[in-house]
C-alpha positions in Angstrom: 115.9 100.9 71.1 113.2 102.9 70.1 110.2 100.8 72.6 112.6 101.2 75.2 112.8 105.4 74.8 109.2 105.1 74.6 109.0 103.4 77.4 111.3 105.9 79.5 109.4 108.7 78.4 105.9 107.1 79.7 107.4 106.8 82.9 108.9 110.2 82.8 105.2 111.4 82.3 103.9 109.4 84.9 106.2 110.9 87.7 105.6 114.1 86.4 101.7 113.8 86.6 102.5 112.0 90.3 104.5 114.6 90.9 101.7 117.6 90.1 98.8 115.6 91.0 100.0 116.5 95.3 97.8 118.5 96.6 100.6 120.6 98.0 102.1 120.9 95.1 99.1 121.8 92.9 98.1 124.6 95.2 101.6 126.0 95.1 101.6 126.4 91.8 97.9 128.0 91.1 99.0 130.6 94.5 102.2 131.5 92.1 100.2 131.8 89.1 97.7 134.4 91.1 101.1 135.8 92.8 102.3 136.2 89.2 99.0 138.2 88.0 98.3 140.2 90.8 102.1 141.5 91.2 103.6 141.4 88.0 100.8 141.9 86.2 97.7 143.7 87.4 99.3 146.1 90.0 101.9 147.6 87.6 99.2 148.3 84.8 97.6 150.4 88.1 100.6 151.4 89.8 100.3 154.9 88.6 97.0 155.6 90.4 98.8 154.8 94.2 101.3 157.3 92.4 99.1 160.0 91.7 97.4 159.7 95.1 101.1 159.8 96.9 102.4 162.4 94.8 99.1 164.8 94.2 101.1 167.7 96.0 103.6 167.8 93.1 100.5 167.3 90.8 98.9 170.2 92.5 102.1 172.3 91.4 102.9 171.1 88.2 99.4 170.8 86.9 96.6 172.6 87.9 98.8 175.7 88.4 100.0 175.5 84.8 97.1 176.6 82.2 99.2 175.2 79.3 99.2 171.5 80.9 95.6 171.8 81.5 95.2 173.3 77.8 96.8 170.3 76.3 95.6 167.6 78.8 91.7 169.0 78.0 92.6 168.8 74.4 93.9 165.5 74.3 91.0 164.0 76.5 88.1 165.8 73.6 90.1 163.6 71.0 90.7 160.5 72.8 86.7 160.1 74.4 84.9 161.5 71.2 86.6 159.5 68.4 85.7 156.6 70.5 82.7 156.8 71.4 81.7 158.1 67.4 83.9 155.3 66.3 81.8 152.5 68.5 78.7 153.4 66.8 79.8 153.0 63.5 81.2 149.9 64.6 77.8 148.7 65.9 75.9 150.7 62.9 77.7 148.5 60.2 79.7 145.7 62.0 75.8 144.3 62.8 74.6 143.7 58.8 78.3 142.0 58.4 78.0 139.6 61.2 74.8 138.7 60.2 75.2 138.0 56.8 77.7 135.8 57.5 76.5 133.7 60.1 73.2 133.5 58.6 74.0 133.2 55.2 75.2 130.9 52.9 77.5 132.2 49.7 80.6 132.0 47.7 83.7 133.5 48.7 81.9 133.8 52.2 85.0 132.2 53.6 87.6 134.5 51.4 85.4 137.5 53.0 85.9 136.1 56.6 89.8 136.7 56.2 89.8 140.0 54.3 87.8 141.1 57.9 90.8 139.3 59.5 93.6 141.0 57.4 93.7 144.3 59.2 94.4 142.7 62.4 97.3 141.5 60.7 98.7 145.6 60.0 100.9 146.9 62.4 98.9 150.3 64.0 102.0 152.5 63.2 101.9 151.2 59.2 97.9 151.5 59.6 98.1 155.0 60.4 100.4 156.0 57.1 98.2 153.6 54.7 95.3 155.5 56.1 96.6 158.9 55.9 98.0 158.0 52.2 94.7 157.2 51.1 92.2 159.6 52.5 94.6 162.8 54.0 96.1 165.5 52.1 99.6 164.7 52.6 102.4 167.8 52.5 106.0 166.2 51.8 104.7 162.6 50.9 103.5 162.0 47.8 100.3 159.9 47.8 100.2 156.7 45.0 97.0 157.3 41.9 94.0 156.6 43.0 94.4 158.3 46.9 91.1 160.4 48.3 93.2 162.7 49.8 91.0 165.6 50.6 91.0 165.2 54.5 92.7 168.0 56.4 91.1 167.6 60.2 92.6 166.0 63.0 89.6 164.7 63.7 87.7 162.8 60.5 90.9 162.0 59.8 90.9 160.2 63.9 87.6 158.1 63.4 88.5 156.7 59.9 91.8 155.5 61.4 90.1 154.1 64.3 87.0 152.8 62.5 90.0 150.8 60.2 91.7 149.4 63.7 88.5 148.6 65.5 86.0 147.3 62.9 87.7 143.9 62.6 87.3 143.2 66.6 83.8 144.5 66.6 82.7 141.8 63.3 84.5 138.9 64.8 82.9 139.9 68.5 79.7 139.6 67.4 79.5 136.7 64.8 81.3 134.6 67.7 77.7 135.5 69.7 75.4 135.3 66.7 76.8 131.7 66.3 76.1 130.7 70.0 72.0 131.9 69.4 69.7 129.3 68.3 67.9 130.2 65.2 65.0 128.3 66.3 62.7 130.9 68.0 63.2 133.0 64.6 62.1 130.4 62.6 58.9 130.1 65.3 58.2 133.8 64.8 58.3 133.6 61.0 56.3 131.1 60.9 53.6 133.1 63.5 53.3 135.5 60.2 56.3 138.0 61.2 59.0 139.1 58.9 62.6 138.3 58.8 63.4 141.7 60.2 60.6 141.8 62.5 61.7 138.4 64.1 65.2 139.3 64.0 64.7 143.2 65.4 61.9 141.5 68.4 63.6 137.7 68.6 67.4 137.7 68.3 68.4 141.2 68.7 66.9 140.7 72.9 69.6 138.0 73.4 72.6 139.5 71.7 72.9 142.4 74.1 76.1 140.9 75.6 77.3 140.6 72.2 76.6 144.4 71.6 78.0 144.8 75.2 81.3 142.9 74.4 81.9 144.6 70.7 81.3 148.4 72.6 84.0 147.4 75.2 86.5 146.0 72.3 86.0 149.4 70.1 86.3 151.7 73.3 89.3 149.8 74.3 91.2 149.5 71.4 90.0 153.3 70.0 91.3 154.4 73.3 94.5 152.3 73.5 96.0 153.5 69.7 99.1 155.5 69.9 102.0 154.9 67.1 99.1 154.4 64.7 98.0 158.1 65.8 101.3 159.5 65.9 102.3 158.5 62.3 98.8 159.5 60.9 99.0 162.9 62.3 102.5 163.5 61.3 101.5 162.3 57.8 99.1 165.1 57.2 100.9 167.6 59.3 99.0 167.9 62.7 99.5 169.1 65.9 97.0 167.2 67.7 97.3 164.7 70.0 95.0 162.1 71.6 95.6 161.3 75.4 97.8 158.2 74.4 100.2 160.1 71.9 101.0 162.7 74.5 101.8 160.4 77.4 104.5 159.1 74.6 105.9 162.4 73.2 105.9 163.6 77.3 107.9 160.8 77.8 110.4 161.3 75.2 110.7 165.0 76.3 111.0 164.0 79.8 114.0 161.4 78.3 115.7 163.7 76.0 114.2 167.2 77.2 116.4 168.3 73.7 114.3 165.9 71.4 110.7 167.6 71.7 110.3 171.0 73.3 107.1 171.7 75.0 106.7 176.1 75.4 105.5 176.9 79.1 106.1 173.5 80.4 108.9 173.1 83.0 110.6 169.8 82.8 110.3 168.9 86.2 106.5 169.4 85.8 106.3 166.1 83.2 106.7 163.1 85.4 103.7 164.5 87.4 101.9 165.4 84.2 102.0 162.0 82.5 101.0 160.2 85.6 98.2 162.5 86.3 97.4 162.2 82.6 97.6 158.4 82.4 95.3 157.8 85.6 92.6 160.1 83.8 92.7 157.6 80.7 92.9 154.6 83.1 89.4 155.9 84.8 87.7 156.9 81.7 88.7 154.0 79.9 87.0 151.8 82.9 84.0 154.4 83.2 83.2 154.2 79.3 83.5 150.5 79.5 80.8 150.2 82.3 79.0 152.6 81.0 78.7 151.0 77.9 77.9 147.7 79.2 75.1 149.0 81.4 73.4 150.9 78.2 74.2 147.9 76.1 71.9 145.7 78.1 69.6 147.9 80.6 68.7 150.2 77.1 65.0 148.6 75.8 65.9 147.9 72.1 64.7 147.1 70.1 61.5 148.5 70.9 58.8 146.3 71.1 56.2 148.0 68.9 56.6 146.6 65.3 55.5 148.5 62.1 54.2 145.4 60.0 54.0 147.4 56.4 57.5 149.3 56.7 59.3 146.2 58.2 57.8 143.4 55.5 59.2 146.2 52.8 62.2 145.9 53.9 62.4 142.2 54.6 61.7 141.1 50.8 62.7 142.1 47.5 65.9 144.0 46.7 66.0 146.0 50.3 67.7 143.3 51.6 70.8 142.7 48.7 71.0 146.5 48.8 71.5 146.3 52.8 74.7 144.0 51.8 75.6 145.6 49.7 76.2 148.7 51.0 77.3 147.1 54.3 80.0 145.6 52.2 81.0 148.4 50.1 81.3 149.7 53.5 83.8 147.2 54.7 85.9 147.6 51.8 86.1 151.4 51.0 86.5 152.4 54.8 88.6 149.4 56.1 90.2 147.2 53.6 91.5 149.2 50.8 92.9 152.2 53.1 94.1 149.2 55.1 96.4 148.2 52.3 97.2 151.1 50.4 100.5 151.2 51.6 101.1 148.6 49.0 100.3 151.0 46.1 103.0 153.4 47.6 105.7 150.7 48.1 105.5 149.6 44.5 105.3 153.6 43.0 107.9 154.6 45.5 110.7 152.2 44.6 113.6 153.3 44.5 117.4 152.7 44.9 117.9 156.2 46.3 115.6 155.4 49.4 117.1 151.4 49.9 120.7 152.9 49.6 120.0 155.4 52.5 118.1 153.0 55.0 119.7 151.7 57.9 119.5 148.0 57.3 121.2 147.3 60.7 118.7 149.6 62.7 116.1 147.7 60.5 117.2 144.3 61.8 117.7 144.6 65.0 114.3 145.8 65.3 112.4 143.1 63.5 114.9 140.8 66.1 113.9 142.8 68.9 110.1 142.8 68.0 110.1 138.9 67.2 112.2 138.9 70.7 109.9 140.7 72.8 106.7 138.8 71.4 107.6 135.4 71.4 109.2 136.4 75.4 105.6 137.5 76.3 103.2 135.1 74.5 105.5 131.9 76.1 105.1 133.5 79.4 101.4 134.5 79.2 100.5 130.9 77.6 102.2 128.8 80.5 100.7 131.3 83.1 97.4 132.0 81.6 96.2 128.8 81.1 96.0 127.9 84.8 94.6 131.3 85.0 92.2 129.8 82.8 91.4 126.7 84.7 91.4 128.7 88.3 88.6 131.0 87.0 86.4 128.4 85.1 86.7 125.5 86.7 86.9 126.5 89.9 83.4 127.8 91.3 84.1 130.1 94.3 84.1 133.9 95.3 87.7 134.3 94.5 87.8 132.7 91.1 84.9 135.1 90.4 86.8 138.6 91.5 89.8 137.3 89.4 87.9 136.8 86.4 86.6 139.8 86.7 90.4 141.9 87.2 91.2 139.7 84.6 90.2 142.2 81.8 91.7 145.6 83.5 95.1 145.1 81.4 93.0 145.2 78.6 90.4 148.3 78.9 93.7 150.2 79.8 95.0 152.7 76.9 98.3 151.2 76.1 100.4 154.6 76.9 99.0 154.6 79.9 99.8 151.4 81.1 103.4 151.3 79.5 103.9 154.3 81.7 102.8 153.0 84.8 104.8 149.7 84.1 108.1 151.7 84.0 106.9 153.5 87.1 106.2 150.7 88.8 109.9 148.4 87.7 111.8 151.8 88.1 110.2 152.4 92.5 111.4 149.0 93.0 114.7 148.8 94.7 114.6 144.9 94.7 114.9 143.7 90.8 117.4 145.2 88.6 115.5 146.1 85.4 117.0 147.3 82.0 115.6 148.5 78.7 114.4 144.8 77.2 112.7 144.0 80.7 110.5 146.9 80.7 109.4 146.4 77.4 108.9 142.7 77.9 106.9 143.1 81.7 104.5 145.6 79.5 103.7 143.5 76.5 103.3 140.5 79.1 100.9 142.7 81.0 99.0 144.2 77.8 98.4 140.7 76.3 97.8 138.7 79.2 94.1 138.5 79.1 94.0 137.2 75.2 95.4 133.9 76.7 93.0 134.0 79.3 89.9 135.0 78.1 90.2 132.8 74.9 90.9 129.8 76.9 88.3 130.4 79.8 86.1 130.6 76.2 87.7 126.8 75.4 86.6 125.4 78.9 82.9 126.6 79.0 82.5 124.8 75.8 83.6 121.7 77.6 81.1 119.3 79.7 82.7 118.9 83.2 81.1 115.3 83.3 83.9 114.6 80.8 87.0 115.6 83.4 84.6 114.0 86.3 84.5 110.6 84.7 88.4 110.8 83.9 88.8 111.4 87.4 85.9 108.8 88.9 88.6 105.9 86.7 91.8 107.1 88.5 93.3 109.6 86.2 95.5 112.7 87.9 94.9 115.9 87.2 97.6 116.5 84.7 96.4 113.1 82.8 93.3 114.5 82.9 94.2 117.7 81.5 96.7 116.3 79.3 93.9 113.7 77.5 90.8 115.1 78.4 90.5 119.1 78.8 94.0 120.0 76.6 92.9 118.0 73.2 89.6 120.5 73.4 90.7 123.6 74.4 94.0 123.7 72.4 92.5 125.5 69.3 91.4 128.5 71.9 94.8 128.5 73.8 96.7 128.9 70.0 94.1 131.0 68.9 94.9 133.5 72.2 98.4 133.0 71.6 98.6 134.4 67.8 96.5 137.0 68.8 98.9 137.6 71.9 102.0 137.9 69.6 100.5 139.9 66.7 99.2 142.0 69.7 102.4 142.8 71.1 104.0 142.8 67.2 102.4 145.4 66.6 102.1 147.4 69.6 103.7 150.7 69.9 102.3 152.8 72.9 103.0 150.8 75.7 106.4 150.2 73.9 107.2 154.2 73.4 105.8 155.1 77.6 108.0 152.4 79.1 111.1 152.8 76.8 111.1 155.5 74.2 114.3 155.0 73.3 113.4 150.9 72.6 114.1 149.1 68.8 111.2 147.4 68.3 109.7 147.4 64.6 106.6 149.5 65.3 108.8 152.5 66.7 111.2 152.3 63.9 108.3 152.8 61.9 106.8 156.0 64.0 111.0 157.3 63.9 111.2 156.6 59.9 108.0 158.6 59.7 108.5 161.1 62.3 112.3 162.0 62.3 113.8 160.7 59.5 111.0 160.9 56.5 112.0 157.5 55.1 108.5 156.6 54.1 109.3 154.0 52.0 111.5 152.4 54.6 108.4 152.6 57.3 105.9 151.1 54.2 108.6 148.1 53.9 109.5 147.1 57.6 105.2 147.8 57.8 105.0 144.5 55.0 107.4 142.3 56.6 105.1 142.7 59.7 102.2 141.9 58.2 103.7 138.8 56.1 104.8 137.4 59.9 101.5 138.1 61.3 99.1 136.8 58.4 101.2 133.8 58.0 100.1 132.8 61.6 96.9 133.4 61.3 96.6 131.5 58.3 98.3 128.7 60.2 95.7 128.9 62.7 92.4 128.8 60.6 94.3 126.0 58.5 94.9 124.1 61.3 90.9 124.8 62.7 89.7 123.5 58.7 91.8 120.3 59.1 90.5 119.6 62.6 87.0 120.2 61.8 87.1 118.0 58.6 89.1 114.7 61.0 
């Protein structure tokens, strides 16, 4: 009984790699998968600048006729571009010792140290922001656990900590994914020509990492730029009334929802919709221009320069300057990101109490860890079946087209996350031909924000594979979805699960695009910014924040597990 099943199910396979192996067929379904990105995926996240050009009359009126839009716009913009640009070169400044030490050295616990880096990815932004404010703001109406900082008033430090915690861990893993792909050969060379280990590392390796730099500036920008329910919690925490570009797209929004939920003095109502798309398409152009311009100076900018100081740079090469270097980079890493990261924790265990469980609404509460699990696994299941081909289109196939794709590949990305929310629900709500609710906006803008994860980490996967391997597969008869199947999939599969946890703890955690498109939505994250917010159930918003990060660090667990085991077979 059992051979024969077997045997139906080889010849099920067989048809169905028959079947796909048609040239018709094949091309029909890579011109859907580019149908797919192009419309549902890419011109939504830019719908809003074809907006703003057909609407820039009613822009005219609503916004550069009213000084208190163009007071709060300017305001917002000064927030969002300095804290990211101060926040990249911190990054850079101390991400660099870190991903050096651990590529090129050898320790113990170097492998517990490579998932405490890892851990803050797991944090939901909106449970971020509180920990952070806990631990380093003065907090009025929320009493901070022992041991907080808490002499931070400014909207602004209080900005590029929060950021620096949120951004750091993309930066570290950025660049010690490039540090591993640079042979270590021409530094030994140097050393042995007499130089020092900093003077061959600052002249030798430093040269050929620039698209590492490159890559970990666009990362920080993107994601400093793209924060919002992280910002708005943080800023509520310590009593603020500033806002970053992203957080007032989302509280416009709301107004422009429920004009009685957040007044704004000297703004009309019918002047918001024009506001918030004139706003968003700012962020969507300086998000791009920062990007660019960061990758230009990141490789065009001659460093490290090329005269060397032999006397200075041997002193700092030997004795203790080198342990101190670590360990100040590392005291770093666990003052400014790890502990405020987790503090949280300290306030759920010295905030316990029956009072605040008996007045939570553990219905509310469920539904939105459903809706969040919902609306993640929805999008990551999508982007995986669509994104690999999207993969395989732009890396295996060597024409102009596959070029310009990979290339619009990463707008979702660089994008803020308000602004690409809004222009989603713009874009599904001018549409006369799909009916759309609630749950579809919110699931066509978490497709559309994590989209490129998929792609990029599998188009990663695929370079790392010889073609000559697919080429010989095919010279002995195989079709392409045998080939794939036995040749390309058992290689790339780490990189496609890889881009799918970080695709669903992605869209877990997301809150901007979720409060532009659908303020109104249940997801987990904007329960937590409405706890904060509105209802001042902090311990409530510290609790739904854990169950998060349990979900998320149990997948990527799973996923390094499942790397070890595979590397040791």
């Amino acid at each position: 009984m059992l051979q024969r099943d077997r045997s139906q199910l080889e010849r099920l396979v067989i048809r169905i790699a028959n079947f796909t192996s048609k040239p018709r067929v094949n091309t029909a379904w890579y011109s859907f998968v580019v149908f797919f990105f192009v419309l549902l995926v890419l011109l939504p996240t830019i719908f809003v600048l074809g907006y703003v050009i057909l609407e820039f009359t009613a822009i005219q009126n609503s916004v550069f006729s009213n000084q208190e839009i163009q007071s709060q716009i300017l305001s917002a913009l000064f927030y969002s571009i300095s804290v990211s640009i101060i926040v990249s070169i911190f990054d850079l400044i101390f991400g660099l010792p870190i991903a050096w030490t651990l590529v090129r050295k050898e320790f113990r616990f170097k492998s517990l140290l490579n998932s405490f880096i890892e851990l803050p990815l797991a944090v939901p932004t909106a449970g971020l922001g509180f920990s952070v404010a806990l631990f380093w703001g003065v907090t009025p109406g929320v009493e901070s656990p022992i041991f907080a900082v808490q002499f931070i008033r400014n909207a602004l430090p209080m900005l590029i900590l929060f950021h620096f915690t949120t951004t750091f861990p993309y930066v570290v893993r950025s660049l010690t994914a490039i540090l591993e792909e640079i042979d270590v050969t021409l530094e030994v060379a140097a050393r042995t020509c007499g130089a020092s280990k900093f003077t061959a590392a600052r002249t030798v390796t430093l040269p050929m990492f620039r698209s590492g730099v490159a890559t970990a500036m666009v990362l920080s920008l993107a994601k400093s730029l793209s924060d919002t329910g992280g910002v708005v919690v943080l800023l509520s925490t310590i009593g603020s009334a500033a806002r970053t570009g992203t957080t007032l797209i989302s509280d416009w929004k709301r107004a422009h929802q429920d004009p009685e939920m957040i007044p704004f003095e000297g703004i009309p109502y019918d002047s918001l919709l024009p506001s918030m798309a004139f706003l968003a398409a700012i962020m969507i152009g300086i998000a791009i221009t920062l990007v660019f311009v960061a990758k230009i100076i990141a490789k065009k900018a001659q460093l490290p320069f090329r005269k060397v100081y032999p006397s200075f740079e041997w002193a700092v090469s030997e004795g203790k300057a080198p342990q101190m270097r670590q360990i100040i980079a590392f005291g770093f890493l666990i003052l400014f990101v790890i502990i405020p990261s987790f503090f949280l924790v300290a306030y759920l265990i010295q905030g316990a109490s029956l009072a605040a469980l008996a007045s939570a609404n553990w219905e509310l509460f469920g539904q939105s860890i459903f809706m969040t699990v919902l609306v993640a696994s929805v999008a990551t299941v999508v982007n995986v079946v669509l994104g690999v081909p999207m993969a395989i289109l732009i890396a295996r196939k060597s024409h102009t087209f596959s070029r310009f794709l990979d290339a619009l590949v990463d707008i979702p990305y660089v994008v803020p996350s308000s602004a690409l929310g809004f222009s989603v629900g713009l874009f599904w709500a001018f549409q006369p031909v799909i009916p759309v609710n609630e749950l579809f906006f919110v699931i066509m803008a978490h497709i559309s924000m994590t989209f490129p994860f998929i792609v990029r980490n599998t188009v990663g996967g695929l370079e790392e594979l010889d073609t000559a391997y697919e080429d010989v597969a095919r010279t002995l008869g195989a079709k392409p979805m045998q080939t794939f199947r036995e040749i390309t999939f058992p290689v790339i599969k780490f990189s496609i699960i890889a881009g799918a946890i970080m695709s669903f703890t992605r869209s877990v955690g997301e809150t901007g695009a979720t409060l532009a498109v659908s303020p109104t939505s249940t997801t987990a994250p904007v329960f937590i910014v409405n706890l904060i917010k509105i209802d001042q159930n902090y311990f409530l918003a510290a609790l739904t924040t854990i169950i998060l990060i349990l979900i998320s660090s149990m997948l990527i667990f799973t996923l390094r597990a499942s790397i070890s085991r595979a590397k040791r077979k």
